[in-house]
C-alpha positions, 0 to 999 in steps of 0.5 A: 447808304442812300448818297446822292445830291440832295441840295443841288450843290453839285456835289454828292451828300452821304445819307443813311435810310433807317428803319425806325419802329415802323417807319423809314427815317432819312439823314441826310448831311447837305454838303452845302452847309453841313447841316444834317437834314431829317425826313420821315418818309416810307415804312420800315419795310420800304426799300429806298430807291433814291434818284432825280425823278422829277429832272431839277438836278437834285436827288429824290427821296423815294421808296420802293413798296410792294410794286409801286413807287413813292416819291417826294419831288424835290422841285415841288415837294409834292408827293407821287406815287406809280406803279411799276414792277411786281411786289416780288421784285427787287429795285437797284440803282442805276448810272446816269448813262450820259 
């Protein structure tokens, strides 16, 4: 499970990173319209590493690979990329601290 507000809604969508021949597949069910939504995006050794990076209030499809950070900004569906950890490292998800 990788659930987080991917359509803006205020409200969290359940989604599902599955690995597929050698790719990362995501399904995500908006809970605005309960439509399923599906992304190819990363390598079927990834790690998802989902969060609103970019700041416009909806969550990002991202992976984490060998120390470096794959992202799919929701904002502007541009790709970005940064290098963070060591290969060896495990990502974890982290609470909003507001």
């Amino acid at each position: 499970m990788v659930p987080g507000d991917y359509d803006g809604d205020g409200r969290t969508d359940f989604a599902v990173f599955r690995q597929v021949s050698t790719s990362g597949v995501w399904y995500v069910l908006r809970s605005s319209d309960n439509v399923f939504q599906t992304v190819q995006w990363g390598l079927n050794t990834d790690k998802p590493v989902p969060g609103d990076y970019d700041g416009d209030g909806r969550t990002d499809i991202a992976v984490y690979r060998n120390g470096t950070w794959y992202i799919v900004q929701s904002s502007n569906g541009q790709f970005a990329t940064h290098q963070f950890g060591a290969s060896s490292d495990i990502p974890i998800a982290a609470a909003n601290a507001q």
